[in-house]
N, CA, C and O atoms as a GROMACS GRO file, in nm:
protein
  624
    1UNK      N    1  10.282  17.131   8.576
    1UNK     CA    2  10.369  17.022   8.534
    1UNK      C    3  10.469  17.076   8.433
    1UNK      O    4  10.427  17.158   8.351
    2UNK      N    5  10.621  17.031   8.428
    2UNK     CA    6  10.695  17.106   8.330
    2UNK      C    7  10.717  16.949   8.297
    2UNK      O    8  10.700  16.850   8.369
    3UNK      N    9  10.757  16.960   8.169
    3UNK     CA   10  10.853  16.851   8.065
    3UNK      C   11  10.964  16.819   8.170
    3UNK      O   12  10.974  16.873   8.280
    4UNK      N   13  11.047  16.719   8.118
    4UNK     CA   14  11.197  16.670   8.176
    4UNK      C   15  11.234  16.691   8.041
    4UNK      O   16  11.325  16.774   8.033
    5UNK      N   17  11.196  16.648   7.932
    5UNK     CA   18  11.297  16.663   7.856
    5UNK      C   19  11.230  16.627   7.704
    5UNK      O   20  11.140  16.544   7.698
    6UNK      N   21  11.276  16.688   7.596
    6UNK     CA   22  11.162  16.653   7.450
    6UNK      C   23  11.242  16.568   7.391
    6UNK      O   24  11.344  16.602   7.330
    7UNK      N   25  11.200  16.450   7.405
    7UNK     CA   26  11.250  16.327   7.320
    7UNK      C   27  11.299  16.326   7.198
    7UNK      O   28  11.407  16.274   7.169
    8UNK      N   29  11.197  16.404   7.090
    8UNK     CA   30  11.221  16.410   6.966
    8UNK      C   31  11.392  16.495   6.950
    8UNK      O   32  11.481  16.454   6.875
    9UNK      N   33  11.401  16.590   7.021
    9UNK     CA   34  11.504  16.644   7.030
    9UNK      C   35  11.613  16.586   7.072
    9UNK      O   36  11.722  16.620   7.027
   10UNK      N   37  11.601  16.497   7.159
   10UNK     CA   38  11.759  16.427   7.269
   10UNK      C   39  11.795  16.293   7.153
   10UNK      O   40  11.909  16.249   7.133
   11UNK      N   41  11.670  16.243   7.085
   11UNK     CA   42  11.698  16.116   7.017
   11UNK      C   43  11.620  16.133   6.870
   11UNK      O   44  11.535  16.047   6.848
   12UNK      N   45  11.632  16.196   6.808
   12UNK     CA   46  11.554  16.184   6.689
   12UNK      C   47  11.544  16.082   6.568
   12UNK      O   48  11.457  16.063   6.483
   13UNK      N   49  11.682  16.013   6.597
   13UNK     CA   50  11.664  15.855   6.520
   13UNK      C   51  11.572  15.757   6.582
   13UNK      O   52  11.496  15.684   6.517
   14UNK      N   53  11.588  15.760   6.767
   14UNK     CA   54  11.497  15.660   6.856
   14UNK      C   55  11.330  15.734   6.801
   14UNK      O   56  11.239  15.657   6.770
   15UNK      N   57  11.317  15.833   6.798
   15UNK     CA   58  11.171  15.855   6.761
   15UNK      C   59  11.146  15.821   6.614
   15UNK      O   60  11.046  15.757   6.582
   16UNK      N   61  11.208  15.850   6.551
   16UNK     CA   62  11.164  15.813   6.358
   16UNK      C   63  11.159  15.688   6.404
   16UNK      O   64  11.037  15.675   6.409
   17UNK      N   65  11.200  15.593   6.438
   17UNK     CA   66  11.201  15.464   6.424
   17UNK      C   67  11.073  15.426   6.527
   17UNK      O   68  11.048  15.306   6.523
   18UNK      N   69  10.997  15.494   6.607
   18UNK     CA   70  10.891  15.462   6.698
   18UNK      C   71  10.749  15.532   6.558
   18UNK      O   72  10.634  15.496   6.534
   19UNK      N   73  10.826  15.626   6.508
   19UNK     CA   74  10.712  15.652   6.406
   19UNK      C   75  10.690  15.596   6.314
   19UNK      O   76  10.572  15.605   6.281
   20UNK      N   77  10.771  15.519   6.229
   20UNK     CA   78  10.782  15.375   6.161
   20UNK      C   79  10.672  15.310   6.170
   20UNK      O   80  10.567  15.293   6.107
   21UNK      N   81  10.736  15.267   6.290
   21UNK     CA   82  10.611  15.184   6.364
   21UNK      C   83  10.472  15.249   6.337
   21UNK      O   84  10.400  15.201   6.250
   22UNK      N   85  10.442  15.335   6.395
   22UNK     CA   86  10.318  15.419   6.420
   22UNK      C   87  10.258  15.385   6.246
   22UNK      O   88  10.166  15.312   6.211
   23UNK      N   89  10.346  15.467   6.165
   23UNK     CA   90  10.327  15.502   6.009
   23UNK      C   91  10.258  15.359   5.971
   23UNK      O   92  10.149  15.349   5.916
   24UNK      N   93  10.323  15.275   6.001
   24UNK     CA   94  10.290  15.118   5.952
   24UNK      C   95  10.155  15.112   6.010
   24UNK      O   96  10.055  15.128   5.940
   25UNK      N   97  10.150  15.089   6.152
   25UNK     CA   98   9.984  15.096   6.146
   25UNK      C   99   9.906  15.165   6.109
   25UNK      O  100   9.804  15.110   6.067
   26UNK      N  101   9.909  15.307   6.104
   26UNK     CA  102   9.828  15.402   6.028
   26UNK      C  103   9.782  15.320   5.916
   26UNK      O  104   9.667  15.280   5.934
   27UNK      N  105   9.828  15.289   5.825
   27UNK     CA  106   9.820  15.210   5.703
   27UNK      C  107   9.824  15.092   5.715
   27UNK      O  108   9.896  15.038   5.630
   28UNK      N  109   9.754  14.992   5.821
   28UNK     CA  110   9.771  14.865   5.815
   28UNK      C  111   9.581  14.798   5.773
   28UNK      O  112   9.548  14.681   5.759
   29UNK      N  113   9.531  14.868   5.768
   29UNK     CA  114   9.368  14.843   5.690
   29UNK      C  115   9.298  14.813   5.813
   29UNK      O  116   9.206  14.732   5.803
   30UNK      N  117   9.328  14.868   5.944
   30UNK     CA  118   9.241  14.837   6.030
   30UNK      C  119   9.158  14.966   6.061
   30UNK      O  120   9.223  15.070   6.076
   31UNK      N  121   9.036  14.971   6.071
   31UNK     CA  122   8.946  15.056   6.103
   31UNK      C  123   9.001  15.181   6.182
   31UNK      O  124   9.055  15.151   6.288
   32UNK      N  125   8.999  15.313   6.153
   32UNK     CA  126   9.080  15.418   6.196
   32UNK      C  127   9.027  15.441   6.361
   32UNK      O  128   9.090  15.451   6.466
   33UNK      N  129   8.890  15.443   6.331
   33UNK     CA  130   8.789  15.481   6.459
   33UNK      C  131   8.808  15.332   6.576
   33UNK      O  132   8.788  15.343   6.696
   34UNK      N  133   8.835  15.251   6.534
   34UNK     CA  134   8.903  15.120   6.631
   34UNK      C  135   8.990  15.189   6.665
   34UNK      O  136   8.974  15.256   6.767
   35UNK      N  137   9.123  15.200   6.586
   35UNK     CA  138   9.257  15.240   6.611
   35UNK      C  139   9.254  15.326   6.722
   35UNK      O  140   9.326  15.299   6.818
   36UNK      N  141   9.157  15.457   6.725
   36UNK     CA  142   9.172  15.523   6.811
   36UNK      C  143   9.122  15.498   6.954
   36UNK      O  144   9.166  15.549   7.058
   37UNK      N  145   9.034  15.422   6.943
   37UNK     CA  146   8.957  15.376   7.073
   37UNK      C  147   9.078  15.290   7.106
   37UNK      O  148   9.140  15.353   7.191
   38UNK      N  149   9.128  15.203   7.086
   38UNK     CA  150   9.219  15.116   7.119
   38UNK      C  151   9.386  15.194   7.209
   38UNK      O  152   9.452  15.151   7.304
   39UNK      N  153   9.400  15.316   7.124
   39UNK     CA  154   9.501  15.394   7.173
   39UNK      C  155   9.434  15.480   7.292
   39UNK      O  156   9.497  15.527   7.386
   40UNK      N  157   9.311  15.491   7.273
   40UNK     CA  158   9.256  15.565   7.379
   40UNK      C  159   9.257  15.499   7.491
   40UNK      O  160   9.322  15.544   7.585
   41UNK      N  161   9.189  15.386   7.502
   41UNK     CA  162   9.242  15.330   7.624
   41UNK      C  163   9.314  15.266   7.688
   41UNK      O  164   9.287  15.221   7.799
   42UNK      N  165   9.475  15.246   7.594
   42UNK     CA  166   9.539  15.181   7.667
   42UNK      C  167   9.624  15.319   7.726
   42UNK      O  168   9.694  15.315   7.827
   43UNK      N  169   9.608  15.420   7.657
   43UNK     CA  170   9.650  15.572   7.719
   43UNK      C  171   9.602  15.567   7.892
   43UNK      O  172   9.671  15.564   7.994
   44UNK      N  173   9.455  15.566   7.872
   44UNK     CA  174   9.367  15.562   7.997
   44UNK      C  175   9.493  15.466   8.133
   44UNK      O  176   9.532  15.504   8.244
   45UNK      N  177   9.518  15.354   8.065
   45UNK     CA  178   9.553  15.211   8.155
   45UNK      C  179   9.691  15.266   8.185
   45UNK      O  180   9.754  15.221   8.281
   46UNK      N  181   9.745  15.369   8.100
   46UNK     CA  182   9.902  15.370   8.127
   46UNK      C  183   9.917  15.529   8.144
   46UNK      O  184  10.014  15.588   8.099
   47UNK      N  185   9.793  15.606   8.227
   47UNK     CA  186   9.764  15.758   8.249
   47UNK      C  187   9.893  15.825   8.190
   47UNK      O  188   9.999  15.873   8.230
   48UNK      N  189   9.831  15.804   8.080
   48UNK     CA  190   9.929  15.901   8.011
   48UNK      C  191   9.842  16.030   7.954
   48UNK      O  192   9.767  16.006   7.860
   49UNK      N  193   9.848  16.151   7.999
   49UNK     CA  194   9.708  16.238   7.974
   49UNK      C  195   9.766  16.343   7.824
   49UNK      O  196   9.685  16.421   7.773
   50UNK      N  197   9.885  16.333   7.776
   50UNK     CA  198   9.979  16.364   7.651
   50UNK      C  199   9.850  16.273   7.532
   50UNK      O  200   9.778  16.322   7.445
   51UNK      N  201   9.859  16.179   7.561
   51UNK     CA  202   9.800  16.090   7.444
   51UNK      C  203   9.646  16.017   7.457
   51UNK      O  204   9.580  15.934   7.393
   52UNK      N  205   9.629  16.099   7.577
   52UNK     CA  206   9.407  16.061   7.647
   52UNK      C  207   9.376  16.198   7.548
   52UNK      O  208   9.293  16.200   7.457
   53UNK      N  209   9.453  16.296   7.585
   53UNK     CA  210   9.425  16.454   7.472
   53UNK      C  211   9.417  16.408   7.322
   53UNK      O  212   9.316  16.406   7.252
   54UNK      N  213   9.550  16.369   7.286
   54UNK     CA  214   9.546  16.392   7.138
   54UNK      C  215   9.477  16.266   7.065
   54UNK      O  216   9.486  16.270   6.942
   55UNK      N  217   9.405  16.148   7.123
   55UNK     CA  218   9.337  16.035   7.062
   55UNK      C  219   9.225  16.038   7.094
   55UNK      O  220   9.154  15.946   7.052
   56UNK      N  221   9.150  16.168   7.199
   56UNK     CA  222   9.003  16.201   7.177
   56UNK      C  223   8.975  16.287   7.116
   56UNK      O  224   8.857  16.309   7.090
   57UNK      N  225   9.071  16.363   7.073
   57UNK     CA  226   9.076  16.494   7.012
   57UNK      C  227   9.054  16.439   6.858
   57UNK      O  228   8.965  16.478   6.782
   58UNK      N  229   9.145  16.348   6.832
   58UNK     CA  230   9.158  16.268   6.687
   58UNK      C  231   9.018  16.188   6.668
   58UNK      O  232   8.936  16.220   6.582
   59UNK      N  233   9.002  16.091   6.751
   59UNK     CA  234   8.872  16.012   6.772
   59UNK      C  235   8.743  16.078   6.763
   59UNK      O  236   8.648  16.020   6.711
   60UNK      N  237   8.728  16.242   6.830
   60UNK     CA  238   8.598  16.290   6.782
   60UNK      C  239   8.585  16.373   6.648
   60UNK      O  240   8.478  16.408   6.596
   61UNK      N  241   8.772  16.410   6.578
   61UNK     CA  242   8.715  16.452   6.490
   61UNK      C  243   8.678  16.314   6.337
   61UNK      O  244   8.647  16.331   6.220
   62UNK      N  245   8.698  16.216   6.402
   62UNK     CA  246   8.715  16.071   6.249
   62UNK      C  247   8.517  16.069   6.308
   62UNK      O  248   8.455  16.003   6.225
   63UNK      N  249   8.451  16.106   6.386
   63UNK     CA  250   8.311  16.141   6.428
   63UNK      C  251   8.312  15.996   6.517
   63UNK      O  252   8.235  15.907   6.481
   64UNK      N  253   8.384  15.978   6.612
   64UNK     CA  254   8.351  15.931   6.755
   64UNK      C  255   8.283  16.018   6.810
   64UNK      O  256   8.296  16.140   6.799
   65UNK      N  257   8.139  15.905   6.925
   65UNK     CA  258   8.050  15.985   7.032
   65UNK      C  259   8.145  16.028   7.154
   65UNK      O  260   8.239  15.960   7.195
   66UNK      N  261   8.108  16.142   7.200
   66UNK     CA  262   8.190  16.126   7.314
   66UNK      C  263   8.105  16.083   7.424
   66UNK      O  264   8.155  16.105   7.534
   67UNK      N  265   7.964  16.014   7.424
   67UNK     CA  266   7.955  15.903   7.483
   67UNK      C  267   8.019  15.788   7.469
   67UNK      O  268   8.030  15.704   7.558
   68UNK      N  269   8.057  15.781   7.374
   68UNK     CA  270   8.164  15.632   7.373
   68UNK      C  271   8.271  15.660   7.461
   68UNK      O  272   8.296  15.595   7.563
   69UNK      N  273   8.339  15.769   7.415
   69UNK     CA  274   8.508  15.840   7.464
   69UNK      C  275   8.498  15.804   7.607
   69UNK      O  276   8.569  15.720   7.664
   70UNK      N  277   8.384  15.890   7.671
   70UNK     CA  278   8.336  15.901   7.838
   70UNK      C  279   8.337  15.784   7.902
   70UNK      O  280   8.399  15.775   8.008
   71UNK      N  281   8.262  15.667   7.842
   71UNK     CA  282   8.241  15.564   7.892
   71UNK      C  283   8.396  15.445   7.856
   71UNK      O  284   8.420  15.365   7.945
   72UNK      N  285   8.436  15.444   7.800
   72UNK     CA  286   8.537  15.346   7.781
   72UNK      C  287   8.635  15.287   7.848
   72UNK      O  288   8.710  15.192   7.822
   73UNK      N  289   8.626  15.342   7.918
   73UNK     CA  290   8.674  15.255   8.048
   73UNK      C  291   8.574  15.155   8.110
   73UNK      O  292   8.588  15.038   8.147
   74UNK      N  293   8.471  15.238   8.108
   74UNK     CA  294   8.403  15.090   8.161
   74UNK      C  295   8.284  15.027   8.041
   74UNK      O  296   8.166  14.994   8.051
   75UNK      N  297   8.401  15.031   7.907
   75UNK     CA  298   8.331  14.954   7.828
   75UNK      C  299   8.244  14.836   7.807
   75UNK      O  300   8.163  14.813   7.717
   76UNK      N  301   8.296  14.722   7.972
   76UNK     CA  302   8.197  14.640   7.928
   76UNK      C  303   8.064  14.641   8.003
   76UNK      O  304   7.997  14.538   8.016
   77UNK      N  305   8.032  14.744   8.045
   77UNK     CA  306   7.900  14.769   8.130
   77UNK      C  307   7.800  14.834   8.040
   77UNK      O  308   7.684  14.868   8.064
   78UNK      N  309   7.889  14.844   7.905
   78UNK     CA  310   7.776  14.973   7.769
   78UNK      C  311   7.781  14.886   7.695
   78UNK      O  312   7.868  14.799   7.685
   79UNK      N  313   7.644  14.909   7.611
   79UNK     CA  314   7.594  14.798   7.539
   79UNK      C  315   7.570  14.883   7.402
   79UNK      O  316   7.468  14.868   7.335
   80UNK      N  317   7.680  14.978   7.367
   80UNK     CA  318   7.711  15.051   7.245
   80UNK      C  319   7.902  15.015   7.182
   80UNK      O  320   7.965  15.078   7.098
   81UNK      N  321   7.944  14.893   7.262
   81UNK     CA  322   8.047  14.914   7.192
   81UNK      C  323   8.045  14.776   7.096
   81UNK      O  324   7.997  14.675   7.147
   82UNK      N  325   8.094  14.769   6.964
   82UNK     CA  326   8.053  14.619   6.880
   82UNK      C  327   8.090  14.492   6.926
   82UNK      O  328   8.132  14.494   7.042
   83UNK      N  329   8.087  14.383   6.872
   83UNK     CA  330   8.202  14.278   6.953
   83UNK      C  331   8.308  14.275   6.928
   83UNK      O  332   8.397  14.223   6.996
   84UNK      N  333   8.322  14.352   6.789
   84UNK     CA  334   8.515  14.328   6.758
   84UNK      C  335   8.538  14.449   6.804
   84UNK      O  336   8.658  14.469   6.782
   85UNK      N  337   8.481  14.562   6.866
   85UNK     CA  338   8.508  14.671   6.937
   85UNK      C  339   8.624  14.598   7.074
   85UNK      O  340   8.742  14.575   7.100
   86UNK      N  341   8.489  14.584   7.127
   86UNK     CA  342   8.478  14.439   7.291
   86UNK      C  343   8.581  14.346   7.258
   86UNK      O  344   8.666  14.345   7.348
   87UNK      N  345   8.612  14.257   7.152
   87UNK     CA  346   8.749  14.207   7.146
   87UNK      C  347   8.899  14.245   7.157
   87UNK      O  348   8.999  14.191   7.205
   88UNK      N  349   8.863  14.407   7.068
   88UNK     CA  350   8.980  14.465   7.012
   88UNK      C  351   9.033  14.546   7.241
   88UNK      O  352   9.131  14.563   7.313
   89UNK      N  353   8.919  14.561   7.243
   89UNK     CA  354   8.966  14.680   7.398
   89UNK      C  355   9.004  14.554   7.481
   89UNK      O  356   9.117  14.565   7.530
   90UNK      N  357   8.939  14.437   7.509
   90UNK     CA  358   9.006  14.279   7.598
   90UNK      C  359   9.119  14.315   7.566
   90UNK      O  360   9.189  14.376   7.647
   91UNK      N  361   9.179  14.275   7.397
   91UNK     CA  362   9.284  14.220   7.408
   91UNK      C  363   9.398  14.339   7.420
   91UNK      O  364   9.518  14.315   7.438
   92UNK      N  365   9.343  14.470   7.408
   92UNK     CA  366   9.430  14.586   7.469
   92UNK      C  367   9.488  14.590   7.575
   92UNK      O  368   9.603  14.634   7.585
   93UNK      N  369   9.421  14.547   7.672
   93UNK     CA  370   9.396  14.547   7.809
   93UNK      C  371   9.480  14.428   7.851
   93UNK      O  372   9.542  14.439   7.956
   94UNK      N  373   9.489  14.321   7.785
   94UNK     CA  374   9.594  14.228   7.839
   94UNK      C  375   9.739  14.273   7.799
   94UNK      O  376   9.840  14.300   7.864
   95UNK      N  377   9.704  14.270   7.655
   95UNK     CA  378   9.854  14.290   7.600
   95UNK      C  379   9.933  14.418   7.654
   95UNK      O  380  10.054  14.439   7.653
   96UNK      N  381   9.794  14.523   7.719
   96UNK     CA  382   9.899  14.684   7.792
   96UNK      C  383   9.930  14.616   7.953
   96UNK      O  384  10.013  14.656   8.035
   97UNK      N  385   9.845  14.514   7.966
   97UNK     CA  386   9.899  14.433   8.125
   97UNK      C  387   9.950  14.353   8.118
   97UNK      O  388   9.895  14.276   8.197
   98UNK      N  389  10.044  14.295   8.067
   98UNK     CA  390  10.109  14.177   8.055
   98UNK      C  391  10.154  14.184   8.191
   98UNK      O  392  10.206  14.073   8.203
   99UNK      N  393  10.169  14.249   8.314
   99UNK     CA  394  10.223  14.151   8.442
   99UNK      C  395  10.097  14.140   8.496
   99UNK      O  396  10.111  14.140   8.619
  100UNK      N  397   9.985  14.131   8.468
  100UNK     CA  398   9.854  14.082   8.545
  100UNK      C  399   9.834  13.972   8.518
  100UNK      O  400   9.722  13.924   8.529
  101UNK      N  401   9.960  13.891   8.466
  101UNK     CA  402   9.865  13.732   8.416
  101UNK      C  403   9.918  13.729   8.269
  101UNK      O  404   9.982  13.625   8.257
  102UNK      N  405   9.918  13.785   8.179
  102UNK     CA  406   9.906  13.787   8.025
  102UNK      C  407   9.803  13.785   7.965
  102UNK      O  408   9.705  13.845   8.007
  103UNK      N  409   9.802  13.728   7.875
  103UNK     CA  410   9.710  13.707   7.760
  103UNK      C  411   9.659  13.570   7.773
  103UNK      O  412   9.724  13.467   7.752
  104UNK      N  413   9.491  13.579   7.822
  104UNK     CA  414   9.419  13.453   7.870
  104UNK      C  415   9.377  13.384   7.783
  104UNK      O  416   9.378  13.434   7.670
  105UNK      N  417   9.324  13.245   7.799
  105UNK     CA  418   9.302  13.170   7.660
  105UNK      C  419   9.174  13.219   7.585
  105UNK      O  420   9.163  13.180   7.469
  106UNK      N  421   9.067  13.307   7.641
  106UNK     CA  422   8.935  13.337   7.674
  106UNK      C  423   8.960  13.488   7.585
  106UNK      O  424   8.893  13.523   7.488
  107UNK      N  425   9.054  13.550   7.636
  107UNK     CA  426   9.055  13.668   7.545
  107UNK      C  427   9.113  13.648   7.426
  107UNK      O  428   9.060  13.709   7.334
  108UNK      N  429   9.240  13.557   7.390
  108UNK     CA  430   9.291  13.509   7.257
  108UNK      C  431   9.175  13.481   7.178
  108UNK      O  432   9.157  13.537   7.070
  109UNK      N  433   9.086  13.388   7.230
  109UNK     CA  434   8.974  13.323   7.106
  109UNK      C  435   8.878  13.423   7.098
  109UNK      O  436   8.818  13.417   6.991
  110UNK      N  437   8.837  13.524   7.180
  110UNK     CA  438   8.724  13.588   7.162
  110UNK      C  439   8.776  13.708   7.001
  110UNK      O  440   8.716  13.721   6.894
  111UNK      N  441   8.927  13.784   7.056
  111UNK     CA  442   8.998  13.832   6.954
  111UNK      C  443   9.013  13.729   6.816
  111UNK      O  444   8.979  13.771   6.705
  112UNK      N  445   9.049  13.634   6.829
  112UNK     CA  446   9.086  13.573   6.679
  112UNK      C  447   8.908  13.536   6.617
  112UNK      O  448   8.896  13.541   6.494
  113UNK      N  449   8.803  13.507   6.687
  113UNK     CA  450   8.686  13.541   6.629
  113UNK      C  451   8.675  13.629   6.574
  113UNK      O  452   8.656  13.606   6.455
  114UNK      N  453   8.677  13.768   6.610
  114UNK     CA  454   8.645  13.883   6.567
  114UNK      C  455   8.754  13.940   6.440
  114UNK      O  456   8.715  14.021   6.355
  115UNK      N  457   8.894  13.886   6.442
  115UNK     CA  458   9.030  13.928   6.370
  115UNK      C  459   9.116  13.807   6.241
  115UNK      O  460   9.167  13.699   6.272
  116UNK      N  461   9.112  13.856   6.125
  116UNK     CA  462   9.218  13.727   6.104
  116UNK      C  463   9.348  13.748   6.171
  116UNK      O  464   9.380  13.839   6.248
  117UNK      N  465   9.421  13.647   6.127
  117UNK     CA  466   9.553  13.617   6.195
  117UNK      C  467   9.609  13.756   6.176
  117UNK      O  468   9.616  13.831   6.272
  118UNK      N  469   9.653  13.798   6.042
  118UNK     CA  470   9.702  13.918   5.985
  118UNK      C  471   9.634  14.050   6.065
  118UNK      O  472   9.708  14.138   6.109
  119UNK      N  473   9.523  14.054   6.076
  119UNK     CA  474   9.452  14.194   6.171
  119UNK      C  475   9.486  14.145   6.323
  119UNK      O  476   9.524  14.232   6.401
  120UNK      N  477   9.477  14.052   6.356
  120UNK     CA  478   9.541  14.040   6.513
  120UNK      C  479   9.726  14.093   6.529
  120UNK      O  480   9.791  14.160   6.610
  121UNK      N  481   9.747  14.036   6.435
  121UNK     CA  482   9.921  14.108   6.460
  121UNK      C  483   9.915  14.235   6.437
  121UNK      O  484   9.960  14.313   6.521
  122UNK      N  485   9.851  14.286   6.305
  122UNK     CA  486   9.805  14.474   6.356
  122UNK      C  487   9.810  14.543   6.419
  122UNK      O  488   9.874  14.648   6.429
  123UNK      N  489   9.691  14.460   6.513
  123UNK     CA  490   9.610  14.532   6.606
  123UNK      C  491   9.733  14.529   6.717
  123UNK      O  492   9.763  14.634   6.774
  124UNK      N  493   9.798  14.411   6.745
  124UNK     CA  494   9.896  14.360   6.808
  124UNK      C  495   9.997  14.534   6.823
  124UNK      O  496   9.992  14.630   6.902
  125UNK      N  497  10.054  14.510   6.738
  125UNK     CA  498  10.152  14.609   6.671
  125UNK      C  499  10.055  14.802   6.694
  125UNK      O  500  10.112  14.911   6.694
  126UNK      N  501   9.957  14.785   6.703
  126UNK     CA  502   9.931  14.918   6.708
  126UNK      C  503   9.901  14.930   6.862
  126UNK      O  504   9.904  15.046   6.904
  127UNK      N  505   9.868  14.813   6.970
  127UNK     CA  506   9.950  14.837   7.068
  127UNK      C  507  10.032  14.820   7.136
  127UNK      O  508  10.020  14.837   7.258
  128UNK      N  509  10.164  14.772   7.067
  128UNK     CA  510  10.300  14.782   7.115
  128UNK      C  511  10.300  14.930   7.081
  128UNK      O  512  10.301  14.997   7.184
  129UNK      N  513  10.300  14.988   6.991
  129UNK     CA  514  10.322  15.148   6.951
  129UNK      C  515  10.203  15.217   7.022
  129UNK      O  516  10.255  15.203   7.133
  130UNK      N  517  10.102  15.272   7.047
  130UNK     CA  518  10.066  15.277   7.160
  130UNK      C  519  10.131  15.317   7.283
  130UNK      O  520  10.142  15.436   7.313
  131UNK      N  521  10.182  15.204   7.372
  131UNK     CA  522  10.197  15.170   7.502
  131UNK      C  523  10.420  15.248   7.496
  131UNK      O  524  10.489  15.296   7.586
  132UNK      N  525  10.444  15.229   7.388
  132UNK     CA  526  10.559  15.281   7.325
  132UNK      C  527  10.575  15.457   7.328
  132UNK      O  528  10.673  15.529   7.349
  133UNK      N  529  10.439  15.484   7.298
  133UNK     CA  530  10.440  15.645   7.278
  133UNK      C  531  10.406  15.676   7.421
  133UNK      O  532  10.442  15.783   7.471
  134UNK      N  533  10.323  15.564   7.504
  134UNK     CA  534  10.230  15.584   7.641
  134UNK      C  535  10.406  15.648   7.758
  134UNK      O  536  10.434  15.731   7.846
  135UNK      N  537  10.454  15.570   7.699
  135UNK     CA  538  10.605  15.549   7.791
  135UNK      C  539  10.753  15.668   7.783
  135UNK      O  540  10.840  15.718   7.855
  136UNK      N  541  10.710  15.667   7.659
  136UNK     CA  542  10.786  15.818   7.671
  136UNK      C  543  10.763  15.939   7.747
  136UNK      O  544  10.830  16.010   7.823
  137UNK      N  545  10.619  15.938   7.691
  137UNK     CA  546  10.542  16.067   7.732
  137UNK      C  547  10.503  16.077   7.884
  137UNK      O  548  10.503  16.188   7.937
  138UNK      N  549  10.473  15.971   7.953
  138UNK     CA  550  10.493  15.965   8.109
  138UNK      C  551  10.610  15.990   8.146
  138UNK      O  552  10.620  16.066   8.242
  139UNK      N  553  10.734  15.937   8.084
  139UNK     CA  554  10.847  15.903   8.165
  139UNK      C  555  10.916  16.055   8.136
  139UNK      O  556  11.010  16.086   8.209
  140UNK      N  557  10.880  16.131   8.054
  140UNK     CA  558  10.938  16.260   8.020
  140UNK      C  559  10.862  16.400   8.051
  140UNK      O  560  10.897  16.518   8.047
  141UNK      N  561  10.734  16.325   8.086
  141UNK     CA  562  10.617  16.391   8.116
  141UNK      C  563  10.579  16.532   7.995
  141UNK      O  564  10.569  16.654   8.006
  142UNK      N  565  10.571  16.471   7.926
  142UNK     CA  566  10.545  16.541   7.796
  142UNK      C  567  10.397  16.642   7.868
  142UNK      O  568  10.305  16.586   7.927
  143UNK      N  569  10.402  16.766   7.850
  143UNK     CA  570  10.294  16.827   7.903
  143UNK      C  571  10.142  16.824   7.762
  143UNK      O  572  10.145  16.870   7.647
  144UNK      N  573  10.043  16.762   7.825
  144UNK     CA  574   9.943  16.775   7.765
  144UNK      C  575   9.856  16.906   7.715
  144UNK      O  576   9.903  17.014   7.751
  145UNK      N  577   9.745  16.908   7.642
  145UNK     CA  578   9.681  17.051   7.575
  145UNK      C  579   9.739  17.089   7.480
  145UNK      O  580   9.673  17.178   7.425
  146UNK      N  581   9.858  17.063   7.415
  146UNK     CA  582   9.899  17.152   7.303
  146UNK      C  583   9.865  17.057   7.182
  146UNK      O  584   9.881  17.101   7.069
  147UNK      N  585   9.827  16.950   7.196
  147UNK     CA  586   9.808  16.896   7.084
  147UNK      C  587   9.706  16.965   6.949
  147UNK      O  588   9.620  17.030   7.010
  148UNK      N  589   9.687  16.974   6.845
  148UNK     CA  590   9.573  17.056   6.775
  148UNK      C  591   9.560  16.950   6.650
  148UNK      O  592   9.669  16.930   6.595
  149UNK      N  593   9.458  16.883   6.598
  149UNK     CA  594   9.465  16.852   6.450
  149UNK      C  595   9.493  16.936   6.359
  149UNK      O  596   9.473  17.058   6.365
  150UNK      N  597   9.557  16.857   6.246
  150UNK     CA  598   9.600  16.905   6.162
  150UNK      C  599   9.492  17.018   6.099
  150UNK      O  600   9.382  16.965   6.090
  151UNK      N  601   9.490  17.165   6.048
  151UNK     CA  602   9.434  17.311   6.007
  151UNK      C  603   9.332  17.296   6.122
  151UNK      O  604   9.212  17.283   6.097
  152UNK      N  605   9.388  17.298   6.268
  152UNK     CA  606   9.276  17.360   6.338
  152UNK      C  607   9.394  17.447   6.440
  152UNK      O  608   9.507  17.404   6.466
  153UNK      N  609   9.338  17.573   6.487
  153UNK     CA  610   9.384  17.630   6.553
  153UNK      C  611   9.362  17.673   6.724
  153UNK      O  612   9.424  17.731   6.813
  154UNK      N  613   9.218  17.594   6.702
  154UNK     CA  614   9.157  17.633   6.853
  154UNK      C  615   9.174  17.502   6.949
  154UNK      O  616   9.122  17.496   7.061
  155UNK      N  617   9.244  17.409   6.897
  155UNK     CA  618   9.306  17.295   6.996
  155UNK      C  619   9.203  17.197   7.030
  155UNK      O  620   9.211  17.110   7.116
  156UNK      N  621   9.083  17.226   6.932
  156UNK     CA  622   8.936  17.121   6.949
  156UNK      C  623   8.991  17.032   6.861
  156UNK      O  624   8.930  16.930   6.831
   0.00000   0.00000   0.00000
């Protein structure tokens, strides 16, 4: 697979301003190890394999199982993920499908149980950014594997 083209390079104002975004949720007080499961699978829903790499890579080092990682797709058949886990991946899953229907009345209330108002727009917002990074990186085909956390060199 080769690149089409490195975003950061062709538009570097359109990306600071997608990292904004990003930066804001980083720091929005929602659970880091959510955050990543949440980016993990809406990566999964929008095969984007640029950002399935670098949010299991991130996710096992914040000490995610990678029995969780493995299974998350078919999260609701495992009886290891929490309920505001199980809320937070529903309402991923609608809001990364909005042409399947939208956002059902069944997944709204199960999420606002588990979220206040303020952590639902968050969560909201961390996957619009998400599905934002999901779209570049498909559409430019950003080549996956090079990702590395920060002082590691062997790309684990």
């Amino acid at each position: 697979m080769k690149a089409r083209l490195n975003a950061n390079m062709a538009a570097p104002a359109a990306m600071k301003a997608l990292l904004g975004l990003q930066t804001h949720v980083n720091g929005c007080g929602l659970e880091h190890e959510l955050l990543e499961l949440i980016k993990y699978r809406a990566s999964q829903l929008n095969g984007c394999a640029w950002c399935m790499d670098m949010h299991t890579k991130d996710a096992r080092a914040a000490g995610e199982t990678e029995q969780r990682l493995y299974l998350l797709s078919a999260w609701r058949e495992c009886p290891f993920y929490s309920e505001r886990e199980r809320a937070a991946l529903a309402w991923t899953e609608a809001v990364t499908r909005l042409a399947d229907g939208g956002v059902s009345d069944e997944v709204f209330a199960a999420a606002q149980a588990q979220f206040s108002d303020q952590e639902l727009v968050e969560l909201t917002m961390a996957i619009i950014a998400i599905n934002g990074w999901n779209r570049i990186n498909v559409a430019f085909r950003t080549v996956p594997g090079t990702y590395r956390l920060a002082g590691n060199k062997s790309g684990k």
